[in-house]
N, C-alpha and C positions, 0 to 999 in steps of 0.2 A: 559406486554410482556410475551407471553409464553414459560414458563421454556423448553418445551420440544421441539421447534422451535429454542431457544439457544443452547442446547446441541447437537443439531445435526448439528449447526452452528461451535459450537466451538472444535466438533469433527472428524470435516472436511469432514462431511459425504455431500453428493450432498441433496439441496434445490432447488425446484422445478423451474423451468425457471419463472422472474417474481414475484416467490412470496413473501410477503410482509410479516414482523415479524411488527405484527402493534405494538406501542407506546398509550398510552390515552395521551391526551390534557391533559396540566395543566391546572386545573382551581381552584384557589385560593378562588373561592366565593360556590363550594361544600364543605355543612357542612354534619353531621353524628350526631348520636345520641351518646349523652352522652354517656362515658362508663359504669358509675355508672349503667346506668337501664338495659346495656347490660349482668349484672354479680350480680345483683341485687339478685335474686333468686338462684342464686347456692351457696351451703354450703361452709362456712368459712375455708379451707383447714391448712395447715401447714404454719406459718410467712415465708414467703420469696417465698412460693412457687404460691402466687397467682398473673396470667397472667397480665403485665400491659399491658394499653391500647393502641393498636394501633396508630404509628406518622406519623403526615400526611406526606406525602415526596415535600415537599415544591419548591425543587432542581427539580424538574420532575421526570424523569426516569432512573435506573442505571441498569448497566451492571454490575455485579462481577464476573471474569471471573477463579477468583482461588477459590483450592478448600473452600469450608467453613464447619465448624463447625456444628456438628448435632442441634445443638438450633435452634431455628423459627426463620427466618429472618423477621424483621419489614417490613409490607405493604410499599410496592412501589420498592421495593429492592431486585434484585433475585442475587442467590449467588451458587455459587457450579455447574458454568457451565462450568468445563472440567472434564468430565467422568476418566479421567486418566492423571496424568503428562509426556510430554514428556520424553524421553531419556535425562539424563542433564550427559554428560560428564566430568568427576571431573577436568579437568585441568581447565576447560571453565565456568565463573561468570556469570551470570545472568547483564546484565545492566537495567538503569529504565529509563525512561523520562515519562513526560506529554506533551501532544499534546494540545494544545488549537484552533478549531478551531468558529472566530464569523463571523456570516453572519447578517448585518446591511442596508436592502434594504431601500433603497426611494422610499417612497407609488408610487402605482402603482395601475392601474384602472383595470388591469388584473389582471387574478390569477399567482401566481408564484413561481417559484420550484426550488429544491435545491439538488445539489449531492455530497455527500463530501466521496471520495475513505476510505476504512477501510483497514489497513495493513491485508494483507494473516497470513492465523497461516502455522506455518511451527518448524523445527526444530531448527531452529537460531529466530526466533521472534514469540512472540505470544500477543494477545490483551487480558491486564488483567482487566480494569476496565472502563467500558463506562456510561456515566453521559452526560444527556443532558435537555436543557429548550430553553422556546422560548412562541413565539407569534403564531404560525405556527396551520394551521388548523387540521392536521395530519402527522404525521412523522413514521418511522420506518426505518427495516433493509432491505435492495434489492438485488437480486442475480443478473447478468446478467449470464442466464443459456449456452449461447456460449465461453463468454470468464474466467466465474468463478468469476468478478470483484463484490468483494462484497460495496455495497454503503449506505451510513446512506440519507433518501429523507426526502426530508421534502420539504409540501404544503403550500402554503397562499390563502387567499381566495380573490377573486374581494374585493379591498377595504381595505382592512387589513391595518390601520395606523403602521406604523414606520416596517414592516418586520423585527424580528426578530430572531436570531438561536444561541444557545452555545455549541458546542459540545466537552467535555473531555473526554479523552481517556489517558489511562496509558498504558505504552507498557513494556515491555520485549525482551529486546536481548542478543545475545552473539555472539560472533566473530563466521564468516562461513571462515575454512578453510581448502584448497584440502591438504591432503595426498596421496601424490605420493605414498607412501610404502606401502599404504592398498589397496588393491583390491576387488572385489566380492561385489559392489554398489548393491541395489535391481533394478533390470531389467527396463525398461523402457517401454510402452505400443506402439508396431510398430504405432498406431495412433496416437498418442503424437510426435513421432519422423517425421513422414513422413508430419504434420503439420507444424512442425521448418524445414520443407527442399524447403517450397516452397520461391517463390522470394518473397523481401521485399526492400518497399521503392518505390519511381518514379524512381534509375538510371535503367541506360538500361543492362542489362541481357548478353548480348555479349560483353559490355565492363566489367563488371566483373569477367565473365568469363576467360576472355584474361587476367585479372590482376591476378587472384588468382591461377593462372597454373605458370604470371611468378613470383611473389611470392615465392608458394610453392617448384620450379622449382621439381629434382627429388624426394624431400621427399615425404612417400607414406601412414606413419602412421599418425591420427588424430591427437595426443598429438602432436608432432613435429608440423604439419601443423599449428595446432591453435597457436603456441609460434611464429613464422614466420611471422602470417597475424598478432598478436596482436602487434610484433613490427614495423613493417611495420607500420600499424595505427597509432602507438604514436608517430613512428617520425614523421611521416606528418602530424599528429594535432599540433606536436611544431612546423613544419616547414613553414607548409601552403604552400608548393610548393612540385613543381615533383609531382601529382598525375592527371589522368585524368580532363579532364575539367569537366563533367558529373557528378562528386562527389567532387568537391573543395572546393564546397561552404559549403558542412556538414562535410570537413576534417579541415576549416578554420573558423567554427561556434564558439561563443566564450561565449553567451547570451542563447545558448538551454540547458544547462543542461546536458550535455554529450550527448544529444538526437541523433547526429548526430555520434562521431566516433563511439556509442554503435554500430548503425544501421549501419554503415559501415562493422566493423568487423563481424557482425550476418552476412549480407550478403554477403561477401568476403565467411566465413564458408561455409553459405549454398548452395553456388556456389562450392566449393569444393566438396561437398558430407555431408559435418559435420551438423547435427540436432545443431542449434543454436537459442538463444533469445533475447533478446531484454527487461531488466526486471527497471519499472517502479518507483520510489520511494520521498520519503521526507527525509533530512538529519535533523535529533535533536538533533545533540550536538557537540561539540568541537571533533577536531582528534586527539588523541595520536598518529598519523603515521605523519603527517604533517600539517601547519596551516591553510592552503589554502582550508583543505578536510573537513572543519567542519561547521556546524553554529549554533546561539545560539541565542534565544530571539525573534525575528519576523523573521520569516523561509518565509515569506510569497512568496517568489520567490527564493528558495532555493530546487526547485525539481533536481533528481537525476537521469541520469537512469546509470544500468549496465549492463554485460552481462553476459551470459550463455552459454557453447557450451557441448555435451555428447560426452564423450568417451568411448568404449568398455570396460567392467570389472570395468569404476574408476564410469560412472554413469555423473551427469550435474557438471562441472569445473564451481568456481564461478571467473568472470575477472571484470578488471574494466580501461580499456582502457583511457578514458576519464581524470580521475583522474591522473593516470600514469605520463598524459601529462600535464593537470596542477601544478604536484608539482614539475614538471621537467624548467616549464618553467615559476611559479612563486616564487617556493621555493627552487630553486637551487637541487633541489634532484641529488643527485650521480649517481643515478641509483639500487641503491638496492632497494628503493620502487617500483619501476616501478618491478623487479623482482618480488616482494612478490605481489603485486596487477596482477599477474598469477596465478588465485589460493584461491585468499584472500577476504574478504570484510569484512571492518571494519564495525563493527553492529551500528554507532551512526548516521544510518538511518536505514527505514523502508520501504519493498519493499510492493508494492501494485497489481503489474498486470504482465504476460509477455506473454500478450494475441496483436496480430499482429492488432484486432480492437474490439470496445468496442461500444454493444448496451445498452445506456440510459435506464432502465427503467422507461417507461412514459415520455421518452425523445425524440428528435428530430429521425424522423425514420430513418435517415440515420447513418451506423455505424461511429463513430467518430473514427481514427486513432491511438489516444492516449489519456486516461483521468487521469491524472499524479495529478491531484490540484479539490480543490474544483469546481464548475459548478452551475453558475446563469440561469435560462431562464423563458419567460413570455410565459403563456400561449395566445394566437391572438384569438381574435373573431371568426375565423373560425377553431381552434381547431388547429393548427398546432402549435409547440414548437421552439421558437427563440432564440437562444442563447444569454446572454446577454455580453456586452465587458464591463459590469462596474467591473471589479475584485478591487476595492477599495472599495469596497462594501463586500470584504472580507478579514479579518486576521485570521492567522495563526501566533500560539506563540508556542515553544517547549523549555525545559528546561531540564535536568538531574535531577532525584530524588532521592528518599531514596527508599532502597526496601522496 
């Protein structure tokens, strides 16, 4: 993998729409010439100072994503791929987990493909260590250059007994939480904003408008408006009654993930006037806020989403709607979490996308609405990509570590 296609990966610089950080094939049965005859003829230096020999990297391919050490990093192994550390705020620790994700197909007579989402680097999470192997004809890193969604792909070829994929990823986070008291956010790009303002979702457009006028009723500032519509939302995802028919079913959803009250409030917001999102993720570990907010071990149906909305001078408020309502209505919560989840997002998940739809690379040509979890699909004799419904064909394990 090339050092300098990482770094502008992990320095959040744009990657060309498409392009591909290729991976080399393991292959176990590539031998190399002795060291011995490699170092044969060069003079006998100082004890200790002479180069040992290159280790094959057995494991595949790794990502090391923090910074490293001036020494030579051993073949197969690139290191020292963030040009600079973020801002680390001294109140706020660093968390760790591992992500494990395996992808284990049953042969198949077609060729066959694989899309596993990579968390966003940002100021609250960044990806410190990526490691992967497999059976796979070629793999690397994918940008989708519309929505940003960065993806690990991986190929099989017609025939390829037992499919293959292991992908480890070590992450980094720390709590994202709004301060009311600080002002003067860095600005926000009118095309960014005016993005998060158009409609979202199948409901109809004149009934939410009708609701988020009487919601809001005279309140006229953004921060009040967003506190109104977010509560509003979390009592009617505990309630599951009194809200339009048009949206019941994703205020009364119990099985998506928060997919539904996120996407309600984004668009409540963005029927107000308020630039709002929609933001994508995997949960990796137990909650110290509540029990219900965590999970640990096989994640493998454990996607999360949250939300976003900008306000003037404070910049994107991080909410979590969804949640709110679960710990209210599995974990008896008082109501003080539902207060601090205005604002708050416990970091023991990891956000992936808060892009409104998501083109595949080398994937089915239609945009997909949401890509929250890994993605099976078989290439068809006439070239077209069909998504596969086997997801048991895929695990996902996440665990807390050591830093």
């Amino acid at each position: 993998m090339k050092r300098r296609a990482f770094l502008a990966l992990a320095g959040g610089l744009a990657v060309a729409p498409g392009s591909v950080l290729a991976a080399k094939k393991t292959n176990t049965n590539t031998s190399s010439k002795p060291a011995a005859k490699a170092t044969a003829k060069k003079p006998a230096g100082k004890a200790g100072a002479k180069a040992a020999p290159a280790k094959s990297n057995a494991r595949g391919n790794t990502a090391n994503l923090r910074p490293s050490a001036p020494n030579q990093p051993p073949a197969g192994h690139v290191t020292g791929m963030r040009p600079a550390p973020l801002p680390r705020p001294r109140q706020q620790s660093w968390r760790h987990y591992d992500l494990v994700v395996k992808i284990a197909a049953p042969d198949s007579g077609q060729p066959l493909r694989a899309w596993i989402p990579v968390p966003s680097e940002n100021d609250w999470q960044r990806v410190e260590d990526l490691d992967w192997q497999g059976n796979y004809g070629k793999a690397g890193l994918r940008r989708d250059g519309d929505s940003g969604l960065l993806t690990f792909f991986a190929e099989w070829p017609a025939g390829t007994r037992a499919p293959s994929l292991e992908l480890k990823l070590r992450l980094g986070t720390r709590q994202r939480l709004f301060d009311i008291t600080r002002r003067g956010a860095t600005p926000e790009t009118e095309e960014v904003l005016n993005q998060n303002l158009q409609s979202l979702g199948p409901w109809p457009q004149d009934v939410l408008a009708e609701l988020a006028e009487r919601i809001t009723g005279r309140i006229r500032e953004p921060m009040p408006q967003a506190l109104a519509i977010y509560d509003w939302v979390v009592d009617h995802g505990i309630s599951c009654s009194g809200a339009p028919e048009s949206i019941q079913a994703a205020l009364c959803a119990r099985n998506d993930g928060g997919a539904g009250l996120a996407g309600i409030f984004v668009a409540l917001c963005r029927a107000c006037g308020i630039p709002a999102r929609r933001v994508s993720g995997q949960r990796l570990g137990p909650s110290r806020q509540s029990p219900s907010l965590g999970a640990s071990g096989d994640v493998s149906t454990a996607q999360h989403w949250r939300a976003e909305f900008h306000a003037p001078f404070y910049g994107w408020v991080p909410v979590d709607p969804a949640d709110a309502a679960l710990a209210q209505r599995q974990d008896g919560d008082s109501g003080a979490l539902r207060k601090r989840l205005f604002g708050f997002w416990e970091m023991n998940w990891a956000a992936y996308s808060s892009a409104d739809g998501v083109h595949l690379p080398q994937g089915p040509g239609e945009s997909l609405p949401v890509v929250d979890r890994p993605l099976l699909a078989q290439v068809e004799r006439d070239g077209s990509v069909r998504l596969l419904g086997r997801q048991g064909s895929i695990n996902l394990e996440a665990r807390p570590s050591e830093g």
